[in-house]
C-alpha positions as CSV (number, residue, x, y, z in Angstrom):
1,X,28.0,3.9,-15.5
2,X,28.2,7.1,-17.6
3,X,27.6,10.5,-15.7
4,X,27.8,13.5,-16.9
5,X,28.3,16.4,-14.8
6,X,28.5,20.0,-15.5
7,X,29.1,22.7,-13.1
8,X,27.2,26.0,-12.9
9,X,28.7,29.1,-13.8
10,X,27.7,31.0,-10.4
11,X,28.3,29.9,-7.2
12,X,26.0,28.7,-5.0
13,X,26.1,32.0,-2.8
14,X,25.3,33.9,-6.1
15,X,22.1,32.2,-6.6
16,X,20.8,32.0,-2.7
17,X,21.1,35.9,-2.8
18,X,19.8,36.2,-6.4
19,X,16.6,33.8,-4.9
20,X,16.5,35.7,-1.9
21,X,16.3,39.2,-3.6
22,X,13.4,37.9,-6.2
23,X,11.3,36.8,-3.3
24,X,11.5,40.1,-1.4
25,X,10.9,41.4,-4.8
26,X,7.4,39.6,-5.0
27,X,6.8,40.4,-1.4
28,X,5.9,36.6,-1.2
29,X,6.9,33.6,0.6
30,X,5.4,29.9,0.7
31,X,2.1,29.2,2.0
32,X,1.7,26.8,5.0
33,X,2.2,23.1,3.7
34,X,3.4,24.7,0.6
35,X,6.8,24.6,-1.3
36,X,7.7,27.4,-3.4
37,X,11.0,27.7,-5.2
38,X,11.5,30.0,-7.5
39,X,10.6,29.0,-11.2
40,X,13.5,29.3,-13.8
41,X,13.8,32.7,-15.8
42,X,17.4,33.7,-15.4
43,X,18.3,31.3,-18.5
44,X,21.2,29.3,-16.7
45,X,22.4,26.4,-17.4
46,X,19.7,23.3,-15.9
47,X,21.8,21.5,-12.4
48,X,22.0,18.5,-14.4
49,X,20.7,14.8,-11.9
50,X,21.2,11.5,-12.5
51,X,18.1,9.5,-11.5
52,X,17.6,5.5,-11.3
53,X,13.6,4.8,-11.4
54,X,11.3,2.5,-12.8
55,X,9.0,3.5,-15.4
56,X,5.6,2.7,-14.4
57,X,4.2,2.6,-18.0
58,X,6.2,-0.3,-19.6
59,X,5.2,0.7,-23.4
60,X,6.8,4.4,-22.5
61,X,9.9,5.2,-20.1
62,X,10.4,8.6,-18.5
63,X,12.1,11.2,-20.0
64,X,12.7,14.9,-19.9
65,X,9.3,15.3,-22.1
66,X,7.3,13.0,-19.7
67,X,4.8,15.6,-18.7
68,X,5.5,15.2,-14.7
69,X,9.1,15.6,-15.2
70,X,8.8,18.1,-17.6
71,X,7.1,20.4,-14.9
72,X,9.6,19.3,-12.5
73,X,12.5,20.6,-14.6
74,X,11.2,23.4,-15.7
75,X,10.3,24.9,-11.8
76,X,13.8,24.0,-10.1
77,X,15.8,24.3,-13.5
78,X,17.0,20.8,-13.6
79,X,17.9,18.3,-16.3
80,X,17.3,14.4,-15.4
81,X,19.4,11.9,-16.3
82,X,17.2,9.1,-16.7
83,X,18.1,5.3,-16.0
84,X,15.2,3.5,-16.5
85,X,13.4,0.5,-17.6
86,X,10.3,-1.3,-15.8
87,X,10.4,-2.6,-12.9
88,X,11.6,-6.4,-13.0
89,X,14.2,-4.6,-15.2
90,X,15.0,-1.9,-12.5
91,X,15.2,-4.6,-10.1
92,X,17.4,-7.1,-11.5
93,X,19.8,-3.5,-12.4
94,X,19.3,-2.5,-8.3
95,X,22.4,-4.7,-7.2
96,X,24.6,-4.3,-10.3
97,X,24.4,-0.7,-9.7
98,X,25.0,-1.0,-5.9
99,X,28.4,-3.3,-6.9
100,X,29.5,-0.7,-9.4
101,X,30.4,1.8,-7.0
102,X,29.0,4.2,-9.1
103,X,25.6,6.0,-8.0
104,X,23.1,7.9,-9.5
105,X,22.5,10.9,-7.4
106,X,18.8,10.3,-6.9
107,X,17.5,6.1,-6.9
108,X,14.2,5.5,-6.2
109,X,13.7,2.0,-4.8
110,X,12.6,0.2,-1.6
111,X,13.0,1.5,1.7
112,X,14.4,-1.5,2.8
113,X,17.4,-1.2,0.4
114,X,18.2,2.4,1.5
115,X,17.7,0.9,5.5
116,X,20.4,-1.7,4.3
117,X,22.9,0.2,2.4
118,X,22.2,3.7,3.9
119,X,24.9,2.7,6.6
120,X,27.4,2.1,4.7
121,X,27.7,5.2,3.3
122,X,25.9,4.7,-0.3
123,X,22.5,6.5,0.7
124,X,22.9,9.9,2.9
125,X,20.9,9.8,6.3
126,X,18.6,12.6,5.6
127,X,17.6,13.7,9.5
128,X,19.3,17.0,9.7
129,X,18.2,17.7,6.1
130,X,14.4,17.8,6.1
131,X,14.4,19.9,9.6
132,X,14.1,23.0,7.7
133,X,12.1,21.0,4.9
134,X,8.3,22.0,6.9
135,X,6.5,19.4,4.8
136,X,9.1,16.4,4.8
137,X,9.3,17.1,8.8
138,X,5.4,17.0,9.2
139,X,4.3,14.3,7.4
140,X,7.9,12.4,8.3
141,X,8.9,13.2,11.2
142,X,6.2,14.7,13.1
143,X,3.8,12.1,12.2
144,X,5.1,9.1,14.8
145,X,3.4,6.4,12.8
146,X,5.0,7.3,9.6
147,X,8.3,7.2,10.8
148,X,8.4,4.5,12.6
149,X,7.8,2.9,9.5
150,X,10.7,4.7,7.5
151,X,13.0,5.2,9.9
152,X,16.1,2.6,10.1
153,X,16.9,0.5,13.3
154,X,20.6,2.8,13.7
155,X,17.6,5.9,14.0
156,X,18.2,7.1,10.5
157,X,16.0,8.2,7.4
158,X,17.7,7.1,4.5
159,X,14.6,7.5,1.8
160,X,11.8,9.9,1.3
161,X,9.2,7.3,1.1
162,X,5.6,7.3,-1.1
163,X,2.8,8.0,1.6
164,X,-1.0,6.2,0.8
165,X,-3.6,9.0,1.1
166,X,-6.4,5.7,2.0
167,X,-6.0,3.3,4.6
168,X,-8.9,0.5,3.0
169,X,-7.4,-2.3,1.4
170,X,-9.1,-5.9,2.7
171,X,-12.6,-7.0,3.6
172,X,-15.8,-8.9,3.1
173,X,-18.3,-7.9,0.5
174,X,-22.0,-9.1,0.0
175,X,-24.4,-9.3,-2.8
176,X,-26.6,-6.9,-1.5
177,X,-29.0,-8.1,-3.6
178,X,-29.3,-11.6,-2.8
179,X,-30.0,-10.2,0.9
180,X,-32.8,-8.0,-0.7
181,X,-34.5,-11.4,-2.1
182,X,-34.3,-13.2,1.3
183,X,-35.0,-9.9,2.8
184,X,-32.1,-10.9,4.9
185,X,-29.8,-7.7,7.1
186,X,-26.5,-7.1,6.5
187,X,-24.6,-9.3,8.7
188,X,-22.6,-8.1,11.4
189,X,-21.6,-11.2,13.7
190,X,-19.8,-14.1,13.1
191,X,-23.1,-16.3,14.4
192,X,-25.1,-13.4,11.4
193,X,-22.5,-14.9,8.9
194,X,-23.1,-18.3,9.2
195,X,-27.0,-17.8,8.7
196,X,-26.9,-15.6,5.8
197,X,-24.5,-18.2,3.9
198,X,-26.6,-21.1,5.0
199,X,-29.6,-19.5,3.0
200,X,-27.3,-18.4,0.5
201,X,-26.7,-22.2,-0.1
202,X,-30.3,-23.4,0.9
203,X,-32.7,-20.6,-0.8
204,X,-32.1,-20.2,-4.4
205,X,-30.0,-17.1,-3.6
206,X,-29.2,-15.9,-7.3
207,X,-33.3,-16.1,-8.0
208,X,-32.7,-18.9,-11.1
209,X,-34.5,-21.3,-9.6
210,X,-31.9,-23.8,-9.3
211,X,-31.0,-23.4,-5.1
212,X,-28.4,-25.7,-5.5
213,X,-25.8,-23.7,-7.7
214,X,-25.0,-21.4,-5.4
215,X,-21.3,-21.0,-3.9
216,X,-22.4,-18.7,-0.5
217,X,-18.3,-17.6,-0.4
218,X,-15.4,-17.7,-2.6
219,X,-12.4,-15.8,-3.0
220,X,-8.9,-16.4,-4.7
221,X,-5.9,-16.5,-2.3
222,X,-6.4,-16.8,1.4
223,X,-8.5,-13.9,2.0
224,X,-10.6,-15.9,4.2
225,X,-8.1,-15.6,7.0
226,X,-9.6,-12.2,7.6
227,X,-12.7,-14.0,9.1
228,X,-10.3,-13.7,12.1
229,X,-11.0,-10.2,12.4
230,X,-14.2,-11.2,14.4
231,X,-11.3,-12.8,17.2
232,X,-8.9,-9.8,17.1
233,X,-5.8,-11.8,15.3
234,X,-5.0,-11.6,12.1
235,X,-3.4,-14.7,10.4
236,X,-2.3,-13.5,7.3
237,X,1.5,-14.5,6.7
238,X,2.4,-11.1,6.7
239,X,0.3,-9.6,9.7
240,X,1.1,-12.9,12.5
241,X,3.2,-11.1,14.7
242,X,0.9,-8.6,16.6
243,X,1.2,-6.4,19.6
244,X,-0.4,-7.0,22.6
245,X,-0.5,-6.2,26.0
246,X,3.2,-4.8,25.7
247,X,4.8,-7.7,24.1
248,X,4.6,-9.0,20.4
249,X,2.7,-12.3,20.2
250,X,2.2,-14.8,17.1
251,X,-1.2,-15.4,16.2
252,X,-1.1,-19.0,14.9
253,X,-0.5,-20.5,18.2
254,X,-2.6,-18.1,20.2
255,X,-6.4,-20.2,21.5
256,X,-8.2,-17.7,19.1
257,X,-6.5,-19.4,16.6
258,X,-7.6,-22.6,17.0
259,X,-11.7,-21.1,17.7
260,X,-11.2,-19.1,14.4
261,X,-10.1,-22.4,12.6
262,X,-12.8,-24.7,14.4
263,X,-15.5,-22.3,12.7
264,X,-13.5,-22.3,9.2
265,X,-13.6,-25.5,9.0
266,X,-17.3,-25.8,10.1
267,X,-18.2,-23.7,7.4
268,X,-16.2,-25.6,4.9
269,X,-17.2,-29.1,6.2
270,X,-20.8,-27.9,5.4
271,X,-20.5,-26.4,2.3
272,X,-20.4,-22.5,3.0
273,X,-16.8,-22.1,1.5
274,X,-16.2,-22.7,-2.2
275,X,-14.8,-26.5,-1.9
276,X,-11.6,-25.1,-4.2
277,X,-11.5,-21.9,-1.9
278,X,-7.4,-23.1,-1.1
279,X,-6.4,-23.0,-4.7
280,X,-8.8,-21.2,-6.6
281,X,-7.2,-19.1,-9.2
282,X,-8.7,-15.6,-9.8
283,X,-9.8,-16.3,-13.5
284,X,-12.4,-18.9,-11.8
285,X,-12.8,-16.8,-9.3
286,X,-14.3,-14.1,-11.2
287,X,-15.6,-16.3,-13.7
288,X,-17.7,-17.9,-11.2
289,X,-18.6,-14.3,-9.7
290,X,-19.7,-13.3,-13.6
291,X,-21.9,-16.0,-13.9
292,X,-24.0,-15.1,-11.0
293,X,-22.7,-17.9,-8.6
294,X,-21.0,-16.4,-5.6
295,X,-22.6,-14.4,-2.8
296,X,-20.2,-13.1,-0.7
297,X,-16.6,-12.8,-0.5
298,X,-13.7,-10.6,1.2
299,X,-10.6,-9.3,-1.2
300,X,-9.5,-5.8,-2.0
301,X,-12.2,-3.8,-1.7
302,X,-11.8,-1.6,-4.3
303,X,-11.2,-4.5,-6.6
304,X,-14.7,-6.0,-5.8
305,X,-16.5,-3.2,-5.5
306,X,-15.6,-2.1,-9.3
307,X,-17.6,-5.4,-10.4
308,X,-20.8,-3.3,-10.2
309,X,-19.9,-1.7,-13.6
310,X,-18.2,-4.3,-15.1
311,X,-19.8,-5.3,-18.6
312,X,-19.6,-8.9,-17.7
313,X,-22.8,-8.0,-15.3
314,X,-24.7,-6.1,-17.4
315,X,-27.3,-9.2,-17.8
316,X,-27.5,-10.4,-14.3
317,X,-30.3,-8.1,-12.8
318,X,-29.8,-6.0,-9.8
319,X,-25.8,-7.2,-9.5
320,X,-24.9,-5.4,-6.5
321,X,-21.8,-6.2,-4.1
322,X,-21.3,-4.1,-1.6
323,X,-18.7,-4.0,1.7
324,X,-19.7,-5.0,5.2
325,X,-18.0,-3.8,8.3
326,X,-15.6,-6.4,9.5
327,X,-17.1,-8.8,11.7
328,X,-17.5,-9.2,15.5
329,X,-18.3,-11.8,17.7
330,X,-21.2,-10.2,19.9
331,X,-23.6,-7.7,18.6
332,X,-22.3,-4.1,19.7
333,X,-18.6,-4.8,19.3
334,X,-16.8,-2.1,17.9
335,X,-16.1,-3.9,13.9
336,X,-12.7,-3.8,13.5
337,X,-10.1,-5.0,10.9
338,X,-5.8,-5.5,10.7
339,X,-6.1,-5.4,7.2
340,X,-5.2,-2.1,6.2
341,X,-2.8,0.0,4.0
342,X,0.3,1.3,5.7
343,X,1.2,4.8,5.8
344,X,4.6,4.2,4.5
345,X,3.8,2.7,0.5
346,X,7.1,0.3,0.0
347,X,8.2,2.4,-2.4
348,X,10.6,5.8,-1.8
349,X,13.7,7.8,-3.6
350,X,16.9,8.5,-1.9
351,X,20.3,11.0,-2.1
352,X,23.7,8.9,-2.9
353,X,26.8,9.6,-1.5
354,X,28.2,10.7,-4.9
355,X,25.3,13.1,-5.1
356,X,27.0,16.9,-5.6
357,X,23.6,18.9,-5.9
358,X,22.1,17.4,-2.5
359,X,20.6,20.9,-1.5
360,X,19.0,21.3,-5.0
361,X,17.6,17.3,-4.4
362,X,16.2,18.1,-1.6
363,X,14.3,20.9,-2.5
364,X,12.3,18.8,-5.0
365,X,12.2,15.9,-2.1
366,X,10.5,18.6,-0.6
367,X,8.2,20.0,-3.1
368,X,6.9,16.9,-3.6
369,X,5.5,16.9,-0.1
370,X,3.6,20.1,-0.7
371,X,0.2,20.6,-1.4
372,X,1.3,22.0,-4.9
373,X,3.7,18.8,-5.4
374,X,0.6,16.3,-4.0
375,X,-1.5,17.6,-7.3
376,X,1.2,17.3,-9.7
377,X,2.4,14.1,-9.2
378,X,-1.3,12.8,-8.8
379,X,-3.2,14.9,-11.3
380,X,-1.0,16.2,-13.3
381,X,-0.8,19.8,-15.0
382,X,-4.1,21.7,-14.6
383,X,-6.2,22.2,-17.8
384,X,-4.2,19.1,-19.6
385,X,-5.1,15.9,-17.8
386,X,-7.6,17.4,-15.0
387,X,-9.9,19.9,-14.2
388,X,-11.0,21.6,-10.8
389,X,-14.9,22.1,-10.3
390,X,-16.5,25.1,-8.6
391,X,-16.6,23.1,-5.6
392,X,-13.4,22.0,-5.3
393,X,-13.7,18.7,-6.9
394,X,-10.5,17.5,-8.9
395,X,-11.4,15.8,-12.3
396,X,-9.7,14.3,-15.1
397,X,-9.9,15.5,-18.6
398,X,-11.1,13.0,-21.2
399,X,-7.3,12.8,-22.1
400,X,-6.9,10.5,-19.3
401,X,-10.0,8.9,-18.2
402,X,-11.2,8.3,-22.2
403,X,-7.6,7.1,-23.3
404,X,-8.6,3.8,-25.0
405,X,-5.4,2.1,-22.7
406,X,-7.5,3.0,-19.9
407,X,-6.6,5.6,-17.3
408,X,-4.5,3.6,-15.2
409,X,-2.2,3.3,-18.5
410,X,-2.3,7.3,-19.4
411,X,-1.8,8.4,-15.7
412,X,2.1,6.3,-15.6
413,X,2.5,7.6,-19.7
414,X,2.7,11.3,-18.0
415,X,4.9,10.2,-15.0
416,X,1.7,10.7,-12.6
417,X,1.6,8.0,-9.3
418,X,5.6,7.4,-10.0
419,X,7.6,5.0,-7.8
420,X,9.4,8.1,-5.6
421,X,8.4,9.7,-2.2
422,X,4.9,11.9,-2.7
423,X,1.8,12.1,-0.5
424,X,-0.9,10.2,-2.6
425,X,-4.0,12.4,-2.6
426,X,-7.6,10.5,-1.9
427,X,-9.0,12.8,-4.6
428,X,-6.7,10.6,-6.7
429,X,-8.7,7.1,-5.9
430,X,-12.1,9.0,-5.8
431,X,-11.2,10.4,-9.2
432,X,-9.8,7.0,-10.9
433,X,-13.0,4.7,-9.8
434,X,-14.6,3.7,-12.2
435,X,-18.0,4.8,-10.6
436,X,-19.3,6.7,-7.8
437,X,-20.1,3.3,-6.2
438,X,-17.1,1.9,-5.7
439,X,-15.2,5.4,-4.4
440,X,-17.9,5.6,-2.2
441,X,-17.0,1.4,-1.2
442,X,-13.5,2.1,-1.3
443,X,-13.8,5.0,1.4
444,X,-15.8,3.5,3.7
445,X,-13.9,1.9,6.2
446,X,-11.9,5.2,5.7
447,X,-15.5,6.8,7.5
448,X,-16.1,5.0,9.9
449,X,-13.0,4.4,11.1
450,X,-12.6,0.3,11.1
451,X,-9.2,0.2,11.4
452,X,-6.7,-0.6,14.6
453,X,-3.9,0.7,15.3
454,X,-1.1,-0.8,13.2
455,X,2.0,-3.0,14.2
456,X,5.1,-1.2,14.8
457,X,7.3,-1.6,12.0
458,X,10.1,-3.4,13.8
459,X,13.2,-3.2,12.4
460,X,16.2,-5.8,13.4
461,X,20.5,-5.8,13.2
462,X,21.5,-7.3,10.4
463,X,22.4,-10.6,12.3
464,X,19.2,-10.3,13.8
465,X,17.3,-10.3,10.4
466,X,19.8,-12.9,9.0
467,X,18.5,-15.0,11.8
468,X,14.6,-14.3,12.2
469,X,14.0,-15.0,8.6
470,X,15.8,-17.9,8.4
471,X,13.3,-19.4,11.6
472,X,10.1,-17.2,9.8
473,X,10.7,-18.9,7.0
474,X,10.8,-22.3,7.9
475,X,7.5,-21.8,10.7
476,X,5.7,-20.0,8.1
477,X,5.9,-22.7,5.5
478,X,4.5,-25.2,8.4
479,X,1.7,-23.4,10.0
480,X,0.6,-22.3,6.2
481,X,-0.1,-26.0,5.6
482,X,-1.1,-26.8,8.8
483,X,-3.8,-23.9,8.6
484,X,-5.4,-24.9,5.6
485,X,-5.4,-28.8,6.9
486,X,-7.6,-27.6,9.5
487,X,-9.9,-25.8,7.4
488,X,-10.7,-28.9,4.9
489,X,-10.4,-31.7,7.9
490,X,-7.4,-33.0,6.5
491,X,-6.2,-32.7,10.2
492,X,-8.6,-32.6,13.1
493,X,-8.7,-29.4,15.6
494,X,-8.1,-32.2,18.2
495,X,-4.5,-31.7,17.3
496,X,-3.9,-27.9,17.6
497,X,-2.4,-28.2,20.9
498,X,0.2,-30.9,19.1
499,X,0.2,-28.2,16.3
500,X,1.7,-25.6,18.9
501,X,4.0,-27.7,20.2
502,X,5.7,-28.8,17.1
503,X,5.7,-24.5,15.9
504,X,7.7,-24.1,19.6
505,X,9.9,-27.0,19.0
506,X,11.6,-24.9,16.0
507,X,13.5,-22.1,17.6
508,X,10.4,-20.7,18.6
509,X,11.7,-19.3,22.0
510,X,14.7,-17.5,19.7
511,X,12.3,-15.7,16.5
512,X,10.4,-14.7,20.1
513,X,13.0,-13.2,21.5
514,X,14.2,-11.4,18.2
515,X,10.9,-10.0,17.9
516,X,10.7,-8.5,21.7
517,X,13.8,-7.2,21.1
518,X,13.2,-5.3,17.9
519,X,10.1,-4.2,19.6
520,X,11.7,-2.3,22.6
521,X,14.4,-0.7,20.1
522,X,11.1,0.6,18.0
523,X,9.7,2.5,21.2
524,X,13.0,4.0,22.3
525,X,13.6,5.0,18.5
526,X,9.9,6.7,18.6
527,X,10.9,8.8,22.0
């Protein structure tokens, strides 16, 4: 790999005093949450960085003009090195680069591949670093969920990781306006559910006269697993192991299981689900939403939501999905959902070993933790791509949210939302939606507080993961099938017990123990 280093022509001494004496000079110092280094006038020579990073905008890759990183240089007088491509390109480069021996000093990747390789000395553990960094340590360190999520099983933080400003991601919507012509409520319970999609399917829901072309739910992939939300399990392949009562448990095999899957396939069996609902595709999906047949489904909220406003609705009078709390069992339960974003986006930068200018990294690690460093890498530069209202409200200019590519597309062409460590800002998602609808959808859950507490984020010895993927693996790809042969009838719920017994016989007891295990090493690592 070609670096290219150059040394600065004062010492390091020189320029803390030099920074020292200008910020007496201004009689100033950082604000609380802020980061405030000083901007370069002095004209030396920019600390020149080496960075691996994706590009998020695959039609232009960052450089020193991108107008993020252009900022970024010019405030801690640094010159980026950029190695970059998009991301299936960054990925298949990830473990060339980690065989080369030679490191950037700043890659921005997964937190699992700093976790892996931190230890052995190619990423620097960052712990004694960021405690007199006071954003990285508050929104880090000090916030317990967030570092149990980043922090490595050997009780090291080996990556600065992206944090989600909104917790929504899953959960049922309803056409709000179907349930206006039946002048049906908003369901709530599971027993509301089932009536409300019986008259979708009975009463000429979509008004057209025709009360047998209605689908009463659909959805692509298997959000309908989050029906389960009513039991307090979530069956999702990536949510089965939960926490409960001190111990981890696996959902699949747990008698809620098998109650949750008796009423799936009660709704199926009479024509409630879509009848393709286990491989429906998205395209049918949505065209099937667009042509006025579907009244009620659970996805990404936001996703759904933005349907409202979607031009393919124009002509379908009163079109009108809209989110429902999660359901319960019994009126007056507290709705609930699993489904949720995690504090800890997968996505974070890191230091190398090789990395000569760590303290001048860091400060920019840092920066981008700060209330000033929250706007830029979400926003932008004030005046250029957004605006701020009287009030407060944070807007984007017509540079970004009219760019014919869409503002999704300009945002990642001025290194906005990169794939590194920054807070996300909700002001970001309430800015971006496409109408004041679906922000207003997409925080809702956020209001009322649906959410429970998340799993730990275990984290296992290498021989430990080696080992409880291997058995994962092989259970998941069995209780997947078996899950959806219960839905459709294709096997009867009078074999769940046999169903159990068969998911034990495969090293159950071992994945089991692996988990426990992992689980006790999370609470000692969060004392």
């Amino acid at each position: 790999m070609n670096r290219q280093w150059r040394k600065n022509g004062i010492s390091l001494l020189v320029i803390v005093i030099i920074m020292a004496l200008l910020t007496s000079a201004c009689g100033g110092g950082a604000s609380k949450g802020e980061s405030s280094p000083s901007d370069n006038t002095s004209g030396d020579e920019p600390v020149k960085l080496s960075i691996f990073i994706a590009s998020r905008a695959t039609d232009e890759m960052y450089t020193n003009e991108t107008l993020v990183w252009k900022e970024i240089g010019k405030k801690f007088n640094v010159e980026f090195d950029f190695i970059t491509g998009d991301a299936k390109t960054m990925r298949d480069k990830f473990p060339l680069m980690i065989s080369s021996n030679e490191y950037p000093d700043i890659v921005a990747d997964a937190p699992s591949n700093f976790n892996k390789y931190g230890p052995q000395g190619v990423f620097i553990p960052l712990n004694d670093l960021i405690k007199d960094k006071p954003n990285l340590q508050k929104y880090l360190v000090d916030d317990k969920i967030a570092k149990s999520q980043i922090v490595n099983a050997d009780g090291n933080i080996y990556g600065v990781p992206m944090l989600s400003a909104v917790r929504t991601s899953e959960g049922p919507l309803i056409r709000q306006d179907w349930l206006d012509r039946l002048n049906l409520p908003v369901p709530e319970t599971m027993d509301d559910w089932y009536n409300t999609l019986k008259a979708f399917k009975e009463k000429d829901a979509n008004g057209n006269g025709d009360p047998k072309d209605e689908v009463p739910f659909s959805t692509a992939g298997t959000f309908y697993l989050n029906f389960a939300d009513a039991w307090g399990i979530d069956l999702n392949e990536d949510g089965r192991w939960m926490e409960e009562n001190g111990k981890m448990i696996y959902t699949p095999i747990d008698p809620r299981a098998k109650e949750f899957l008796t009423t799936m396939n009660q709704w199926y069996s009479e024509g409630l689900f879509d009848q393709e609902i286990l491989s429906r595709q998205d395209k049918d999906y949505t065209s099937m939403v667009f042509n006025d047949k579907v009244g009620a489904t659970n996805h990404w909220v936001g996703y759904v939501a933005s349907f409202n406003a979607r031009p393919e609705v124009e002509n379908i009078k009163g079109f009108n999905f809209q989110v429902t709390p999660p359901p319960v069992m019994n009126k007056g339960d507290k709705p609930l959902t699993s489904r949720q974003q995690q504090i800890v986006v997968p996505v974070a930068w890191a230091i190398s070993g090789q990395n000569e200018h760590v303290d001048k990294t860091m400060e920019i690690f840092e920066y981008a933790y700060s209330d000033e460093g929250q706007l830029l890498f979400n926003f932008g530069v004030e005046g250029d791509t957004y605006t701020k209202e009287a009030d407060g409200t944070l807007k984007y200019t017509d540079k970004i949210m009219k760019n014919p590519d869409g503002a999704a597309k300009a945002l990642s062409r001025i290194g906005a939302q990169p794939w590194i460590g920054f807070r996300q800002d909700a002001r970001y998602e309430k800015a971006a939606a496409v109408s004041e609808d679906a922000a207003k959808q997409l925080f809702y859950y956020v209001e009322q507080n649906y959410f429970r507490d998340p799993v730990p984020a275990l984290k296992y010895t290498e021989d430990d993961f080696e080992t409880s993927t291997e058995i994962k693996t092989q259970i998941d790809t069995y209780v997947n099938e078996m899950i959806s042969k219960f839905i459709i009838g294709q096997e009867p719920l009078s074999q769940f017990d046999a169903f159990v017994e068969k998911v034990r016989s495969m090293r159950f007891d071992e994945l089991e123990a692996i988990q426990n295990k992992a689980y006790e090493a999370n609470k000692e690592l969060m004392k």
